[in-house]
C-alpha positions in Angstrom: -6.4 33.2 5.8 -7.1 31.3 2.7 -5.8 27.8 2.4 -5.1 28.3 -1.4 -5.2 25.5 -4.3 -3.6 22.6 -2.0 -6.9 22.3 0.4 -8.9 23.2 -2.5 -7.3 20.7 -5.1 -10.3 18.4 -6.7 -10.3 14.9 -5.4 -6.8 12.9 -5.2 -5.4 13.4 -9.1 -1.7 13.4 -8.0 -2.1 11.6 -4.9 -2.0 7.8 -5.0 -3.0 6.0 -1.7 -1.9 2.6 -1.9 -4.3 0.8 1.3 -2.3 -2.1 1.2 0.9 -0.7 1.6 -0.4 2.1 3.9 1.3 5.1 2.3 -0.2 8.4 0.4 2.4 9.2 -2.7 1.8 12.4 -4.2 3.3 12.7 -8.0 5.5 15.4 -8.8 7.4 13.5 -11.3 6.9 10.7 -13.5 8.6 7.9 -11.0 10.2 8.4 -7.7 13.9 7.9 -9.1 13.6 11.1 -11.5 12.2 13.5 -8.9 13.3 13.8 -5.1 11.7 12.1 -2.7 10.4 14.1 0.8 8.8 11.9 3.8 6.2 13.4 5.2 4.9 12.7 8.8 1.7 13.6 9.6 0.3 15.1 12.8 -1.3 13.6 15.9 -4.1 13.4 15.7 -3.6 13.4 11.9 -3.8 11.4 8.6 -2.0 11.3 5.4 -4.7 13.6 4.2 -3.0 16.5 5.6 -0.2 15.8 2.6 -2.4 17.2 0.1 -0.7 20.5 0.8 2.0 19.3 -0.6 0.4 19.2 -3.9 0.8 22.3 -5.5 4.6 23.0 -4.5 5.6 19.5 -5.0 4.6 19.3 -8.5 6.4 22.9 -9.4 9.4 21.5 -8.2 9.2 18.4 -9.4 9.3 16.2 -6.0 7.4 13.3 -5.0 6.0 13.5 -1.4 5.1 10.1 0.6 3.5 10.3 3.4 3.2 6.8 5.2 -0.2 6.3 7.3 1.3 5.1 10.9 -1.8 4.6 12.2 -2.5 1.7 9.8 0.5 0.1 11.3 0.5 -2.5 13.6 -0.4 -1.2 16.8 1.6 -3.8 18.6 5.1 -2.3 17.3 6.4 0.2 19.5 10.0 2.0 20.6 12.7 1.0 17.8 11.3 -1.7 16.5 7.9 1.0 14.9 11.0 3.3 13.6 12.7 0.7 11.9 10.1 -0.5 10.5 9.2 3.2 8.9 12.8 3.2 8.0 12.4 0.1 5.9 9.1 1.0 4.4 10.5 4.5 3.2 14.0 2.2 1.7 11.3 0.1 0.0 9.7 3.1 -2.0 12.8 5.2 -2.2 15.0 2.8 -4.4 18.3 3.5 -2.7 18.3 7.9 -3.2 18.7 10.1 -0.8 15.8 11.2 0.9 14.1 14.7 2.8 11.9 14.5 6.2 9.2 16.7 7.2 7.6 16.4 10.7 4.8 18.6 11.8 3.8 18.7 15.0 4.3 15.5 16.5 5.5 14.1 13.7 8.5 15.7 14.4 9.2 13.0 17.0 8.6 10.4 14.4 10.7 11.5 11.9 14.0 12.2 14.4 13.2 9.0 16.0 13.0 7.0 12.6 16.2 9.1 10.6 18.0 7.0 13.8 17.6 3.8 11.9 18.6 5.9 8.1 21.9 7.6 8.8 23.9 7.7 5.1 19.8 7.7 3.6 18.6 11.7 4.9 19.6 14.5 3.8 17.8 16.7 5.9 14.9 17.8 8.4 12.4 19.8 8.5 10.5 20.2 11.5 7.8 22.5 11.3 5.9 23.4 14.4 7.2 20.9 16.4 6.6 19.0 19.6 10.1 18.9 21.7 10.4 15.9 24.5 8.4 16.8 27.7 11.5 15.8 29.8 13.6 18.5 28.0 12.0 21.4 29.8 9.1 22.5 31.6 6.8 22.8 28.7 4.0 21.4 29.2 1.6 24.2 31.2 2.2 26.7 28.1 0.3 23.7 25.7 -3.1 23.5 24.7 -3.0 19.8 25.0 -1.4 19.5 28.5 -4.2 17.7 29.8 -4.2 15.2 26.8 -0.6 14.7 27.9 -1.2 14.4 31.6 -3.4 11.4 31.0 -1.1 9.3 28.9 1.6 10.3 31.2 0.2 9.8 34.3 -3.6 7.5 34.0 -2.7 5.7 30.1 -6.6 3.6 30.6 -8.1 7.3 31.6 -6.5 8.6 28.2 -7.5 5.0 26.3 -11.0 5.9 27.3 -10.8 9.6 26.4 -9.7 8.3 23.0 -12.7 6.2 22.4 -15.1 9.0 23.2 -13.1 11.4 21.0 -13.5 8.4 18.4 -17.6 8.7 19.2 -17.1 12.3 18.1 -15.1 12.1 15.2 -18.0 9.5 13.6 -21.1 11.0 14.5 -20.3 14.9 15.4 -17.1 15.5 13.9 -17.7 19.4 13.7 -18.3 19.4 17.6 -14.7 17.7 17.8 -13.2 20.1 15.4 -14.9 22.7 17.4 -13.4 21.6 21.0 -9.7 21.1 19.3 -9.9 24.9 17.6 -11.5 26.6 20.6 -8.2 27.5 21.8 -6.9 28.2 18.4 -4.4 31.7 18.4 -2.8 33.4 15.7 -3.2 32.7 12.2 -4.9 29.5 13.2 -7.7 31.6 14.3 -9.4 32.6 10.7 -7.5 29.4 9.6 -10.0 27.3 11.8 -13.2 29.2 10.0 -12.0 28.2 6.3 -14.5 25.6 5.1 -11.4 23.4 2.9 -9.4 23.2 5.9 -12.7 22.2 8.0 -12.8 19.4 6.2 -9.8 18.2 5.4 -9.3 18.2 9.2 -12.2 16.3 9.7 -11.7 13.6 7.7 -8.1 13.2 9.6 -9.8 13.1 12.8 -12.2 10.4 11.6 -9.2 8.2 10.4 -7.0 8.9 13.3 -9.8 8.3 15.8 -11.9 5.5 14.1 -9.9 2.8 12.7 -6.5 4.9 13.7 -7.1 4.4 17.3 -4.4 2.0 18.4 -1.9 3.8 16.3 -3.0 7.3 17.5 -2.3 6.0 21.0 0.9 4.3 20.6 2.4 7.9 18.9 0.9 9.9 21.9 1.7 7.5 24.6 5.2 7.0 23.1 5.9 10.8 22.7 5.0 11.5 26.6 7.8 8.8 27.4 11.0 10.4 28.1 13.4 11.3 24.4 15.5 14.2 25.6 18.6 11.9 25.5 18.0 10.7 21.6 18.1 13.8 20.3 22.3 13.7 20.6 22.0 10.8 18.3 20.8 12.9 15.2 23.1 13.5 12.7 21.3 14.7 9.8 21.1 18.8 9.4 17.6 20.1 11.1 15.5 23.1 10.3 12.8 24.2 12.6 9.7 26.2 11.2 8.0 27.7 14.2 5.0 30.3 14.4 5.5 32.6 17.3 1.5 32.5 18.6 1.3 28.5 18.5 -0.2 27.4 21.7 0.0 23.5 20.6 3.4 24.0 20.4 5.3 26.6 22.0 8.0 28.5 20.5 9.9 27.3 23.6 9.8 24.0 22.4 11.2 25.4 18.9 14.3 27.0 20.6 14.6 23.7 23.0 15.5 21.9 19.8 17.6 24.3 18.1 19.9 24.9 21.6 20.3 20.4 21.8 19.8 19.1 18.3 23.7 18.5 17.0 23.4 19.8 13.3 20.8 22.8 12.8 20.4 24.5 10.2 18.7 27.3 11.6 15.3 28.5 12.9 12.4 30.3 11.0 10.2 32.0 13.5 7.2 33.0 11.9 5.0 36.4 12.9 1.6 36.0 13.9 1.6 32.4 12.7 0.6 29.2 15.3 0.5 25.7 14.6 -1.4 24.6 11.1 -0.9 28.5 10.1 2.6 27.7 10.2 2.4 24.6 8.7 1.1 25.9 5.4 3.3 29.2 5.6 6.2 26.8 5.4 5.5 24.1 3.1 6.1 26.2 -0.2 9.3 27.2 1.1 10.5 23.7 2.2 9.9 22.2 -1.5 11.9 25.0 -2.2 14.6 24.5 -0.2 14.7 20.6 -0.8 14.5 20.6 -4.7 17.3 23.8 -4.8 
């Protein structure tokens, strides 16, 4: 598989990434009031990077795309007090409209978690290969990550630890780290994982999330082992759930999990032969789609 022109897409020309404020905006229109506005939340490990995908679709449909860099955040928030303050970050840039979430992976959990704390404020959610609460069934053998999980479950200074060697990786031998976190890769992420765009774009997420993106990396993974199950009654806003049937990262179990306890959804799109960033970029040009329709 190809990536296509969003991996591919010279330099950052319609993305601006604003350091201070710790959020990537990509341009699809001339200001954020005249075009709709979709949150992105990137992966863990992961980095606003990943948002250039957006690129291509979000400027055909004339949507902006923000995605905020959480590992930038304060380290220090954590529970509802790290939602609400995405919340108010994504009020600040969205100038009172209405607004569309997209969670990949374990995003997903961020962006349920945060739409909490914007009831009236989203219109919808996209989840797209998505990690379902560990307490909600018995999940976690099927995943690729289980071990990951086990340590921030079970030995959270084991996983601290693990963290900063993966961190020694991602600076010095960031293809070796690539290497170990695609070696169980299935599906479409299989020829995925041997395109040199999506090499490096990857990369360079694993050397944000892992180098100065440590703390932040650990609060979202240490958070999302914790149990949620309960929350998920508490979300209002319709759900759509983008799920490849070969992802071992995620398991399509997790994908009909949500769809069975989630209150409002929309409806689930399982994809053939697709697994987790397969998926991911399957689903993006439809989502823009859907959103600016």
């Amino acid at each position: 598989m190809q990536l296509g022109p969003p991996y591919n897409h010279h330099g950052h020309g319609s993305q601006q990434r604003n350091h201070d404020q710790g959020y990537a905006l990509i341009e699809g229109a001339n200001d954020v009031q005249s075009g709709r506005l979709l949150v992105y939340f990137h992966g863990v490990p992961g980095a606003p990077q990943e948002a250039n995908v957006f690129d291509a679709p979000a400027q055909a449909h004339g949507l902006q795309v923000l995605c905020i860099d959480r590992f930038a955040m304060d380290s220090a928030l954590r529970g509802d007090a790290y939602y609400q303050a995405l919340a108010a970050h994504i009020t600040s840039v969205a100038q009172g409209q209405v607004v569309d979430f997209v969670g990949f992976s374990m995003g997903a959990f961020i962006a349920l978690q945060t739409s909490r704390f914007l009831p009236s404020q989203v219109r919808s959610i996209h989840l797209v290969s998505a990690a379902a609460p560990l307490d909600g069934g018995d999940f976690l053998e099927a995943l690729a990550g289980k071990h990951v999980f086990r340590l921030a479950q079970k030995a959270p200074w084991l996983f601290g630890l693990l963290t900063r060697w993966q961190g020694v990786l991602a600076r010095f031998a960031p293809g070796a780290l690539f290497g170990m976190l695609f070696a169980s890769a299935q599906g479409g992420d299989v020829a995925l994982a041997k395109d040199a765009a999506f090499q490096a774009v990857v990369k360079s997420a694993l050397q944000s999330a892992f180098g100065g993106g440590q703390a932040g990396y650990r609060r979202d993974v240490e958070t999302y082992v914790q149990p949620w199950a309960a929350s998920l009654a508490t979300i209002h806003a319709p759900v759509h759930l983008w799920h490849g049937d070969a992802d071992n990262w995620s398991s399509p179990a997790m994908a009909h999990y949500l769809q069975a306890t989630l209150p409002h959804v929309a409806g689930l799109q399982l994809m053939p032969g697709l697994s987790h960033y397969s998926c991911l970029l399957a689903a993006l040009p439809k989502i823009c789609t859907q959103v600016a329709a």
